[in-house]
DSSP file (Angstrom, degrees, kcal/mol; ACC not computed):
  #  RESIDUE AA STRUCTURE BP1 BP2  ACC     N-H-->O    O-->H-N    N-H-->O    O-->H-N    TCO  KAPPA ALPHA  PHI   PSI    X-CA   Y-CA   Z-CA
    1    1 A X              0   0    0      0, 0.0     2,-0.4     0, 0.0    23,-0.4   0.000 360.0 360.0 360.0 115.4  -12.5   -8.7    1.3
    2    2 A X        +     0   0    0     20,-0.1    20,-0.2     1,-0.1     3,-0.1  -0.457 360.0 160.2 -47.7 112.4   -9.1  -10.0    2.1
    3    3 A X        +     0   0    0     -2,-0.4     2,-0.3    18,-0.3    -1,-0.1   0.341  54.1  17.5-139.7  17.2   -9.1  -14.0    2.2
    4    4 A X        -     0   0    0     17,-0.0    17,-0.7     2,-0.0     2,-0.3  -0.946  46.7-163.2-172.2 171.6   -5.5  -15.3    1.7
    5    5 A X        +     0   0    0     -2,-0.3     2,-0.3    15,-0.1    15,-0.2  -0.812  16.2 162.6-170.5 129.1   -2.1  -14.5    1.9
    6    6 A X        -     0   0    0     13,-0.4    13,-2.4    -2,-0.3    -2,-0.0  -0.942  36.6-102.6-167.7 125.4    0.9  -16.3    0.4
    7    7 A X  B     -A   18   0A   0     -2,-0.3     2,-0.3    11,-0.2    11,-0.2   0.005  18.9-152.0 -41.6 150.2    4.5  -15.3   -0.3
    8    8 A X        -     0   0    0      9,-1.7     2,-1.0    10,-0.0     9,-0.2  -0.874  24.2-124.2-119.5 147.9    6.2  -14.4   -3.8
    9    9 A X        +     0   0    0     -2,-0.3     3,-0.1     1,-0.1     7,-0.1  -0.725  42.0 161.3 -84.4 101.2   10.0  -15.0   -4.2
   10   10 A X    >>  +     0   0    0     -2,-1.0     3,-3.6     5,-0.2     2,-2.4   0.226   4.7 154.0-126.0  38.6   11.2  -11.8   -5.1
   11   11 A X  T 34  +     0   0    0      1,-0.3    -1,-0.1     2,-0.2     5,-0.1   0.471  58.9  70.7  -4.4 -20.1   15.0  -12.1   -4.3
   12   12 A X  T 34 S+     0   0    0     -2,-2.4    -1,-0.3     1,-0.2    -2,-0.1   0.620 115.7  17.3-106.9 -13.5   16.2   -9.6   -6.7
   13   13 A X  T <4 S-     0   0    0     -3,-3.6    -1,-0.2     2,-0.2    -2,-0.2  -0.025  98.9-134.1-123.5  30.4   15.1   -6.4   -5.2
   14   14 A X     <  +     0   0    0     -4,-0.6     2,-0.5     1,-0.1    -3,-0.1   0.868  60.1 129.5   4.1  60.6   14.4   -8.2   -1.4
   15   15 A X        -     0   0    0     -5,-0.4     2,-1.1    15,-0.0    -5,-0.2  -0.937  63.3-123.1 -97.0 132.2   11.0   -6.6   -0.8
   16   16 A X        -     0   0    0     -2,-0.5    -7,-0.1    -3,-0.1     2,-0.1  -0.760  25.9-165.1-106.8 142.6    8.9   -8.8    0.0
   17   17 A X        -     0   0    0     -2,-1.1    -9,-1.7    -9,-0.2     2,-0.3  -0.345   4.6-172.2-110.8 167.5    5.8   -9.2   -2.1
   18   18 A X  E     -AB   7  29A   0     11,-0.5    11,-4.0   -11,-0.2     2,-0.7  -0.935  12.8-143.9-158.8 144.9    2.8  -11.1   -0.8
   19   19 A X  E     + B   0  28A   0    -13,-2.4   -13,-0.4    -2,-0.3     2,-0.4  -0.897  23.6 172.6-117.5 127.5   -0.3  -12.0   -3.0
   20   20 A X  E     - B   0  27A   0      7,-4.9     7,-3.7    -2,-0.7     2,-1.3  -0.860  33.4-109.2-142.9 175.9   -3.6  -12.0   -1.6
   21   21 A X  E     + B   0  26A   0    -17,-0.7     2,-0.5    -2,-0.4     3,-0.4  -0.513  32.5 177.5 -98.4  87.9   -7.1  -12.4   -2.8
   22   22 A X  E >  S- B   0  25A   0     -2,-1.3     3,-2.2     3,-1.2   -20,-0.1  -0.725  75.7 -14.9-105.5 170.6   -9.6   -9.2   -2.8
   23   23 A X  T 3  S-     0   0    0     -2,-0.5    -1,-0.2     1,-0.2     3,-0.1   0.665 133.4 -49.0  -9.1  53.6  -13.0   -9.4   -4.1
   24   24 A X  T 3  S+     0   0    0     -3,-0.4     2,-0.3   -23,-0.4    -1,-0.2   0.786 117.7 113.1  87.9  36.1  -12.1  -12.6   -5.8
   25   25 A X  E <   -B   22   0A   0     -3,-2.2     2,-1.4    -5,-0.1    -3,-1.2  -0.980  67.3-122.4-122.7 142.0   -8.9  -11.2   -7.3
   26   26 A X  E     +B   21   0A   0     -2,-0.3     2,-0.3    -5,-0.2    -5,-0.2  -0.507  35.5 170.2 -92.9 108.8   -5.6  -11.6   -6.9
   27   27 A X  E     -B   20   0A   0     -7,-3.7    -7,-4.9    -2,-1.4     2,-0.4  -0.770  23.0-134.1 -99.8 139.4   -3.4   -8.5   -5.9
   28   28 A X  E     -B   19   0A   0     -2,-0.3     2,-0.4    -9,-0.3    -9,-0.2  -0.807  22.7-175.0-114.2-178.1    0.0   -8.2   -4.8
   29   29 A X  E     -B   18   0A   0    -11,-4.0   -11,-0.5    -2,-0.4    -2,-0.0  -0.979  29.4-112.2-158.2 144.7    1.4   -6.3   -2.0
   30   30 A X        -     0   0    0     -2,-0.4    -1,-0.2   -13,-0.2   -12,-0.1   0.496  37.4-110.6 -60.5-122.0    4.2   -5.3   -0.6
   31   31 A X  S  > S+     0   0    0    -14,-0.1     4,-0.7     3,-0.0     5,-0.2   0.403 124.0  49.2 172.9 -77.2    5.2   -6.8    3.4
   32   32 A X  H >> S+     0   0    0      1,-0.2     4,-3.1     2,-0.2     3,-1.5   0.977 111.8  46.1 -42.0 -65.7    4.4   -2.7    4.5
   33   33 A X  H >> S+     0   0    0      1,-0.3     4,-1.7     2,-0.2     3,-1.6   0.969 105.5  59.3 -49.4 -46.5    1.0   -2.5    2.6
   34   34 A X  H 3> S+     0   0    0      2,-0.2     4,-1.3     1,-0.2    -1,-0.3   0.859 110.1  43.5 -55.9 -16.6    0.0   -5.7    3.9
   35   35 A X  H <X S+     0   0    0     -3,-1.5     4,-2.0    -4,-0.7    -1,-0.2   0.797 109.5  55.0 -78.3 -29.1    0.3   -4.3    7.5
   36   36 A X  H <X S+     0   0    0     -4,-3.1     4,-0.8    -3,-1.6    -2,-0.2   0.788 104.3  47.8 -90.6 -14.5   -1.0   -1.7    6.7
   37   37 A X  H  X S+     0   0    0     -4,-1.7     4,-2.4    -5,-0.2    -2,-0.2   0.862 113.6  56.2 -44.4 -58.9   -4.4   -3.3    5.2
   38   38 A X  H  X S+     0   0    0     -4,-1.3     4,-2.4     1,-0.3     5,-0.2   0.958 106.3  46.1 -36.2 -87.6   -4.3   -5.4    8.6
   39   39 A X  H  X S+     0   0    0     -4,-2.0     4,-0.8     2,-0.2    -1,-0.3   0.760 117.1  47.7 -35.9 -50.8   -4.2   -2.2   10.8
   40   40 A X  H >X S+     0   0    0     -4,-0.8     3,-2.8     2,-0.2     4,-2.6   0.990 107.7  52.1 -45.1 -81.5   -7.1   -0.7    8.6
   41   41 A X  H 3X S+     0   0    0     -4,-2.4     4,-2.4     1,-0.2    -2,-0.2   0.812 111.9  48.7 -33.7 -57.4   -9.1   -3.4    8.7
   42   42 A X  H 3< S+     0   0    0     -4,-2.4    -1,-0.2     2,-0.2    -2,-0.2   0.432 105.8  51.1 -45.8 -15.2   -8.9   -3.5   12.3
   43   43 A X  H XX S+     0   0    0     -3,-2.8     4,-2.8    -4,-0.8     3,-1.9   0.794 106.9  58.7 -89.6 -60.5   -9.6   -0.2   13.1
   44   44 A X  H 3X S+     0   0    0     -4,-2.6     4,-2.5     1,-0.3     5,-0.2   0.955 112.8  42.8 -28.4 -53.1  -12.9   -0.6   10.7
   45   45 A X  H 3< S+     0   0    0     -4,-2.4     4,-0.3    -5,-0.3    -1,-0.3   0.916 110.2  49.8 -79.1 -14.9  -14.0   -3.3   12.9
   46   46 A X  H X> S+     0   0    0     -3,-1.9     4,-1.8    -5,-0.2     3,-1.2   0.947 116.5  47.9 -88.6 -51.8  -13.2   -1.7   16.2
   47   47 A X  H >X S+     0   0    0     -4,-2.8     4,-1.5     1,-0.2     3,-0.5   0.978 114.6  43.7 -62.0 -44.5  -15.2    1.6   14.9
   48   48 A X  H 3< S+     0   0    0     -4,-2.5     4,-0.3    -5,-0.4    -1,-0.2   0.563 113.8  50.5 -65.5   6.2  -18.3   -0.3   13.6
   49   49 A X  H <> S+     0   0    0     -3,-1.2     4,-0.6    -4,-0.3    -1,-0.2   0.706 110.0  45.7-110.5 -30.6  -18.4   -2.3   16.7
   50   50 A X  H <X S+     0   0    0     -4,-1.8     4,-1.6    -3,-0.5     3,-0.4   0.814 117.1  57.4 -75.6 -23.0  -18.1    1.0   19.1
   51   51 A X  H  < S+     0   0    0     -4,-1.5     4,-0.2     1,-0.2    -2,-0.2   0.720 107.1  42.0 -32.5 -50.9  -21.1    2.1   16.3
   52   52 A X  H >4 S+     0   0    0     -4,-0.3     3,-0.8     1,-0.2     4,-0.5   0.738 110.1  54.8-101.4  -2.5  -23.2   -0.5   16.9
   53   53 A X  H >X S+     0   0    0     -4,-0.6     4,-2.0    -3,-0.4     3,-0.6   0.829 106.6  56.4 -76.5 -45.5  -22.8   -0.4   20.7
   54   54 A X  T 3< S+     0   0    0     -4,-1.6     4,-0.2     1,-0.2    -2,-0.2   0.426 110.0  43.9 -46.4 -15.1  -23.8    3.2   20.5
   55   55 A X  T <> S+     0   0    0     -3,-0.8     4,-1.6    -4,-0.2    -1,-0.2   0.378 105.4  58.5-117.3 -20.5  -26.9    2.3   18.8
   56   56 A X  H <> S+     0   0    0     -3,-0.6     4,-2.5    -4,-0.5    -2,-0.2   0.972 114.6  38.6 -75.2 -55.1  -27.8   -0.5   21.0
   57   57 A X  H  X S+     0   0    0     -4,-2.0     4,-1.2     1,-0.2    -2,-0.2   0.838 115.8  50.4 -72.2 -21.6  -27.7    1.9   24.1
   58   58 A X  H >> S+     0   0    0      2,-0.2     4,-3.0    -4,-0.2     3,-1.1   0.994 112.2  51.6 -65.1 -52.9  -29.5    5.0   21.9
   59   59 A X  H 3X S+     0   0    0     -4,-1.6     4,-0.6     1,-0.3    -2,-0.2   0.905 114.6  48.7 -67.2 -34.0  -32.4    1.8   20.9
   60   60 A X  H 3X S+     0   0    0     -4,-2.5     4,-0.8     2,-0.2    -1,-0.3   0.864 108.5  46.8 -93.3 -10.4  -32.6    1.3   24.8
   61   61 A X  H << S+     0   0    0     -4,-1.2    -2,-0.2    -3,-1.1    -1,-0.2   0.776 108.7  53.1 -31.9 -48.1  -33.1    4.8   26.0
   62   62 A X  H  < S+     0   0    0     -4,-3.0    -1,-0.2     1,-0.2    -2,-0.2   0.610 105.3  60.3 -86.8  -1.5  -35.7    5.5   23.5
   63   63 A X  H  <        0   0    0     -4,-0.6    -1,-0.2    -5,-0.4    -2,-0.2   0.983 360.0 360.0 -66.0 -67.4  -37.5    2.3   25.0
   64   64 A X     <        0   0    0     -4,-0.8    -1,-0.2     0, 0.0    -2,-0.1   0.591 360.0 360.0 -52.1 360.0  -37.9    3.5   28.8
């Protein structure tokens, strides 16, 4: 789990690096990866969310 984000100075090659915290570690990452985490993450919730909608109408079908 992702839970922070906070710039690094890294002037000397000008990527910018970004440090964030998963499962209660600190990683860094580039500017790109961190978008690309984002985008991930967002898709994950957008599939489990069409998932569980799929399972709510299957659990009312089998009711009737």
């Amino acid at each position: 789990m992702v839970d922070q984000a906070k710039a690094v100075d890294t002037s000397q090659d000008q990527v910018k690096k970004f440090t964030i915290t998963v499962d209660e570690k600190e990683v860094e990452v580039t500017e790109t990866e961190l978008k690309e985490l984002a985008q991930k993450g967002k898709d994950y919730t957008n599939k489990t969310q069409s998932l569980s909608d799929r399972e709510k109408s299957l659990e009312e079908r089998t009711k009737r």
